[in-house]
C-alpha positions as CSV (number, residue, x, y, z in Angstrom):
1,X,69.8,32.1,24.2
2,X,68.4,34.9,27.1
3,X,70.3,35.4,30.2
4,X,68.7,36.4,33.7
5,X,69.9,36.9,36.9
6,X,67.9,36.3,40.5
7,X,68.7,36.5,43.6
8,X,66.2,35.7,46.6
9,X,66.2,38.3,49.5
10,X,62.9,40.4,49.8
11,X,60.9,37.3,47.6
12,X,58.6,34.7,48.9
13,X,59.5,31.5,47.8
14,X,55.8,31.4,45.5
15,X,57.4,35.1,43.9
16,X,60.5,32.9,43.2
17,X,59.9,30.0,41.2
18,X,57.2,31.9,39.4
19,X,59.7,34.4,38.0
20,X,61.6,31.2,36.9
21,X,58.2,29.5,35.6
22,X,57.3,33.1,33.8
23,X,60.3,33.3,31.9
24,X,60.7,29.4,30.8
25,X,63.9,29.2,32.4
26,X,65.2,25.9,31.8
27,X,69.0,25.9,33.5
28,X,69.5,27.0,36.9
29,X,73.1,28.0,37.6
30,X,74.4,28.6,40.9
31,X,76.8,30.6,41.8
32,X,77.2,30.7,45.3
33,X,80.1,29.5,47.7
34,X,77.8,27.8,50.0
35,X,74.9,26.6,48.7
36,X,72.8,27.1,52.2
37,X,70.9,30.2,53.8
38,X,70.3,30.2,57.6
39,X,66.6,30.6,58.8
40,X,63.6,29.7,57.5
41,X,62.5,32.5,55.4
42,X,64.6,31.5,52.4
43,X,65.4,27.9,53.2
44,X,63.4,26.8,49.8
45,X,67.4,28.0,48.4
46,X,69.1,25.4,50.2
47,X,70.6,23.6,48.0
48,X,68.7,20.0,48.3
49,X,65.5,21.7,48.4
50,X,66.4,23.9,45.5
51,X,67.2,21.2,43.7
52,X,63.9,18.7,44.3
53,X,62.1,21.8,43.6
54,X,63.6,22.7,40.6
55,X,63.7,19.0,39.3
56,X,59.7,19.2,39.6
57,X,59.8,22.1,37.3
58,X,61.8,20.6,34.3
59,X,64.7,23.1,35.1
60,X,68.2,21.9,35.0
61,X,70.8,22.8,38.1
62,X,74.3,23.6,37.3
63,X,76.5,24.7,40.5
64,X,79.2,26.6,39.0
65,X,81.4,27.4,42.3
66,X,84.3,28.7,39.8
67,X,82.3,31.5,39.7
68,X,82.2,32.3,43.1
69,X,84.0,34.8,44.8
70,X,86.7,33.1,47.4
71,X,86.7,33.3,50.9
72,X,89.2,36.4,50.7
73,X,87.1,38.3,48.4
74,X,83.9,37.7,50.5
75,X,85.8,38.8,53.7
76,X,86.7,42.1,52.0
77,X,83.2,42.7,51.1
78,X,82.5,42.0,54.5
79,X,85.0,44.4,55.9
80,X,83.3,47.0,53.5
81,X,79.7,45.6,55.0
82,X,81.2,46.8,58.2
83,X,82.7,50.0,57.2
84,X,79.5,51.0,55.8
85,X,77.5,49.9,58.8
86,X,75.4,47.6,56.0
87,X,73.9,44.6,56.6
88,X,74.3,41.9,53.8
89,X,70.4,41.7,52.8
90,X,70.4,45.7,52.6
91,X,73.8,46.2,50.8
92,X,73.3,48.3,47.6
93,X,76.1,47.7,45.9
94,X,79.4,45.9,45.9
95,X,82.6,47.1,47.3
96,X,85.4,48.3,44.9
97,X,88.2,45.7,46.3
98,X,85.3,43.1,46.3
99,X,84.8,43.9,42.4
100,X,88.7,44.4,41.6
101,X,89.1,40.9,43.3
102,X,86.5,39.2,41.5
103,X,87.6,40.8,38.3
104,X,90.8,39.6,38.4
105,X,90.7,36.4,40.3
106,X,87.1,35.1,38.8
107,X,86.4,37.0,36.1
108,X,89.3,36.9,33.9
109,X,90.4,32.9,35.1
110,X,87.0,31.6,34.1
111,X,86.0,30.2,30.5
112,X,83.2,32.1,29.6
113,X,83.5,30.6,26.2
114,X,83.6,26.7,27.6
115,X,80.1,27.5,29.7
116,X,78.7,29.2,26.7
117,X,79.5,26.2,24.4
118,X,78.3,24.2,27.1
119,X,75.1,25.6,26.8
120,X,74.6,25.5,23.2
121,X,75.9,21.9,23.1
122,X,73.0,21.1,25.3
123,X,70.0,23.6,23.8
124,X,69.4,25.6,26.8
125,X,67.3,28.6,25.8
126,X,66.7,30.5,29.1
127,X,69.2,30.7,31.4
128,X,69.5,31.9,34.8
129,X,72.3,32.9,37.2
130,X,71.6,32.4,40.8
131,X,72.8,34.3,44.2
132,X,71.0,35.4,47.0
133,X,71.5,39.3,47.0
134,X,68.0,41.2,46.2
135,X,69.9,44.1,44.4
136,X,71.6,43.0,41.7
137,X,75.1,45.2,41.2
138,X,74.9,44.4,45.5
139,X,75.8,41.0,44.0
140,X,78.5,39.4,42.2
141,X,75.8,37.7,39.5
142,X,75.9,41.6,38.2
143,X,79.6,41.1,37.1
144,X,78.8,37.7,35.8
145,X,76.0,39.5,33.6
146,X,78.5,42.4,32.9
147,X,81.1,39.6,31.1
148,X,77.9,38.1,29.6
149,X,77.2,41.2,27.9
150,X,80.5,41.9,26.6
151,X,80.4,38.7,25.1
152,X,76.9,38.3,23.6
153,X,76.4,41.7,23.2
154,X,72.6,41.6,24.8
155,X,70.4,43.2,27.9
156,X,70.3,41.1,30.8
157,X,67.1,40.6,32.9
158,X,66.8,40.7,36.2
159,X,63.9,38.6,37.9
C-alpha cells in the first residue's frame, strides 16, 4: 500500500485529477468537515461533483469525517488565522492548539488500525487523503500522514 495526501488550493481542477490519474490512486478519502468549497474556482471538490468525477475514474470515495477536526478545533485555528493576519488559502502551517486538539481529540480516538485493515480487506493499493489546504503541514491531512508513518513506517507523498 502507498499513501498520499492532496489538497486543492493553487491547482486547476485538470492539475488535480491528473495527479490522482498519475499516481493510480484508487481510494479517495476525505477528510473534511464540510464536504463543500464556496466559488467557482474549486467547486470540481464539492462533494457531488467530486464524487461523479471520481466515479468516472474507477477511484473509490470514502468520507471519513472522524477524521476531521471539530468545530472547536477549527475555530482555534481560526482565532490563530486571525492572530497571524493569515488568510486560510495562504496559511503555512497549523496552529499549536489546533495540532494539540487534533492530537488528542482525533488523533489518539481514531482506529488507525480498523481503516488500515479496511483497506487491505478490500485491496486498495494507492491511497489518498483529501483536504483543501495547498501546504500540506498548513493542513490537518499532514497529522493524518504523520500517524500513518508511525504506523507503516513509510514516506508519504504529497500531490
Amino acid at each position: 500500500m502507498k499513501f498520499y495526501t492532496i489538497g486543492v488550493y493553487g491547482k486547476t481542477e485538470k492539475d488535480f485529477f491528473t495527479a490522482l490519474d498519475n499516481k493510480n490512486i484508487d481510494l479517495f478519502c476525505d477528510i473534511r468537515q464540510r464536504r463543500g468549497v464556496r466559488g467557482k474556482k474549486y467547486s470540481f471538490v464539492n462533494s457531488l461533483k467530486l464524487q461523479k468525477k471520481l466515479k468516472e475514474l474507477n477511484i473509490e470515495y470514502l468520507h471519513i469525517k472522524d477524521l476531521a477536526p471539530t468545530k472547536e478545533i477549527r475555530e482555534a485555528q481560526k482565532e490563530e488565522d486571525n492572530r497571524q493576519n493569515t488568510l486560510k488559502r495562504d496559511r503555512t502551517k497549523l496552529g499549536e492548539k489546533f495540532v494539540t486538539e487534533y492530537n488528542k481529540q482525533i488523533i489518539e480516538e481514531f482506529s488507525f488500525e480498523e481503516l488500515l485493515n479496511f483497506f487491505q480487506k478490500n485491496n486498495f493499493n494507492n491511497i489518498v487523503f483529501f483536504c483543501v489546504e495547498e501546504v500540506p503541514v498548513a493542513c490537518h491531512r499532514s497529522l493524518v500522514a504523520k500517524k500513518i508513518i508511525e504506523i507503516y513506517n513509510q514516506k508519504i507523498e504529497d500531490l
